[in-house]
matplotlib code that plots the C-alpha trace (Angstrom):
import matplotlib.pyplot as plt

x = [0.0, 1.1, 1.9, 0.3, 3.4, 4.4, 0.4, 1.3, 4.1, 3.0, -0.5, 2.5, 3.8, 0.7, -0.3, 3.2, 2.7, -0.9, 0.6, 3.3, 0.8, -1.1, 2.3, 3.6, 0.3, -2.0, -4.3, -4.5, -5.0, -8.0, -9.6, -9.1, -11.3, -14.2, -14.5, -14.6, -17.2, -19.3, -19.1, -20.2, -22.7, -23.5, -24.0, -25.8, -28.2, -31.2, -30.1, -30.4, -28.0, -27.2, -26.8, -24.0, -21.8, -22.0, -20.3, -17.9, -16.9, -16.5, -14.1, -11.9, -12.2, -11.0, -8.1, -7.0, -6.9, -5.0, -2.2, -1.9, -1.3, 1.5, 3.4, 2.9, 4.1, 7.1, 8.2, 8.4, 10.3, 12.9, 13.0, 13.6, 14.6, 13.9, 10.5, 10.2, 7.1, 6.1, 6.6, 3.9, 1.7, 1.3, 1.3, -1.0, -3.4, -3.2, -4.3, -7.1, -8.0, -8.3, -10.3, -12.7, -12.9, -13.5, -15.9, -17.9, -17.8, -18.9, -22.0, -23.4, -22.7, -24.5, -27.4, -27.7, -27.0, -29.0, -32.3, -31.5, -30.2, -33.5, -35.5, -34.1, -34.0, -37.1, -40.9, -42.7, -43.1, -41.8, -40.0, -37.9, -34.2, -32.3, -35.6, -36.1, -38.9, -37.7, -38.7, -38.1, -37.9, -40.9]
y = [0.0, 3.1, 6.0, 9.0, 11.1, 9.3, 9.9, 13.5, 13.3, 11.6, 14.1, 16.8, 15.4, 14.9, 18.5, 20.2, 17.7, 19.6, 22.8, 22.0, 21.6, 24.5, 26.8, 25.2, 24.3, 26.9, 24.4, 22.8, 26.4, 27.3, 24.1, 24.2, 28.1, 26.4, 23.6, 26.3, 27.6, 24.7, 23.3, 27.3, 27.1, 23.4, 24.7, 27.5, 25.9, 23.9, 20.6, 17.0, 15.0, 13.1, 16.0, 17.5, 14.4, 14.2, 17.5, 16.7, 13.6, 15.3, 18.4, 16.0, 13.7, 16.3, 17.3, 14.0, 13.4, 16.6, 15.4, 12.3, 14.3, 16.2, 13.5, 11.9, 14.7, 15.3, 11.7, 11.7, 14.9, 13.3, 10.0, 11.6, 15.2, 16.1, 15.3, 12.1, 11.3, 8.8, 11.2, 13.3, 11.3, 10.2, 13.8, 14.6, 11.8, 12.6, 16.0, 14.6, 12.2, 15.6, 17.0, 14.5, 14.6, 18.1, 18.6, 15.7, 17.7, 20.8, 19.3, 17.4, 20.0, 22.3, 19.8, 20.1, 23.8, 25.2, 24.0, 24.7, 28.3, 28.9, 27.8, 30.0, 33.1, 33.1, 32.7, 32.3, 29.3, 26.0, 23.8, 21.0, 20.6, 17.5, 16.2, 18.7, 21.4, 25.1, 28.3, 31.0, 34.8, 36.3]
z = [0.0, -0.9, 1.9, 2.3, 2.0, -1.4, -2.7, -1.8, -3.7, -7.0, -6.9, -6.8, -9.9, -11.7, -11.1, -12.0, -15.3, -15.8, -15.3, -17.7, -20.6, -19.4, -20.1, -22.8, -25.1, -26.6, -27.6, -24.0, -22.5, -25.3, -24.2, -20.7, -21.0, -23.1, -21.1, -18.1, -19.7, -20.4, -16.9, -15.5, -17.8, -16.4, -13.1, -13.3, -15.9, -15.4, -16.6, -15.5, -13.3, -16.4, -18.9, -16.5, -15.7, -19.4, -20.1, -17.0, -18.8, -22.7, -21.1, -19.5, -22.7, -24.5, -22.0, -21.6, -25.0, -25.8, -22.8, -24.7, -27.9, -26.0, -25.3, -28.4, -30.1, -27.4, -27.6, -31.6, -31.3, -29.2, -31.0, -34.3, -34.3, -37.8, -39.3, -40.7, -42.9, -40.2, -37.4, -39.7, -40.2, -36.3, -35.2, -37.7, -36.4, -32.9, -33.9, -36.1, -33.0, -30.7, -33.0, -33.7, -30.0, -29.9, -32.2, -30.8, -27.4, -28.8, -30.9, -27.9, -25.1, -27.7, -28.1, -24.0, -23.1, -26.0, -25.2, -21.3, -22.6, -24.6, -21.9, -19.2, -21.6, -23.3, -22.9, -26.4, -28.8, -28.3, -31.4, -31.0, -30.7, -30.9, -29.6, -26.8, -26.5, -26.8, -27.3, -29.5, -28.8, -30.8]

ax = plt.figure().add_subplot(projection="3d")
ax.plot(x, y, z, "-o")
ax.set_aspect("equal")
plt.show()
């Protein structure tokens, strides 16, 4: 079993290794604001127990994802200094893979704050939305 000083110690790690990507990727940093944004919005909307562990679970999808990326990218880097077509062709899916990733987050967290959003900000008539009710602003 592990003790509690050395659990400190590898959570200490873990969190410098965060920080790390924070500082050193753009991409990481723009994601880590929208999916800020999406879990405010999460909290303050009126949404099912469901619809928010869902969004919790796409923003760290998307996070984890673009770590993995990171390394990938860092480990090809040291591997092979120059780029090699194979180097560019993994980089470049690992990018696609984060992207796919991304987009998939953004389409369903829009699917579940929109309707929420609508809801909360308007009174008038209600059409459906990816198979919600909502209404629109006459």
């Amino acid at each position: 079993m592990t003790s509690p000083r050395a659990f400190l110690k590898s959570t200490k790690y873990a969190w410098r290794g965060i920080r790390d990507v924070f500082h050193a990727e753009q991409s990481f940093r723009i994601q880590t604001v929208l999916g800020a944004g999406v879990l405010g919005a999460a909290t303050l909307l009126p949404l099912e127990s469901w619809e928010r562990i869902l969004l919790v679970l796409l923003v760290a999808a998307v996070l984890v994802l673009e770590i993995v990326n990171s390394i990938i990218e860092r480990i090809a880097d040291a591997v092979h200094p120059r780029m090699h077509p194979t180097i560019r062709e993994m980089k470049d899916m690992m990018a696609g893979a984060v992207l796919l990733a991304s987009l998939t987050a953004a389409g369903i967290g829009c699917a579940i704050i929109v309707p929420a959003l609508f809801q909360v900000l308007c009174q008038g008539y209600e059409v459906p939305f990816f198979g919600k009710e909502i209404c629109v602003v006459k």
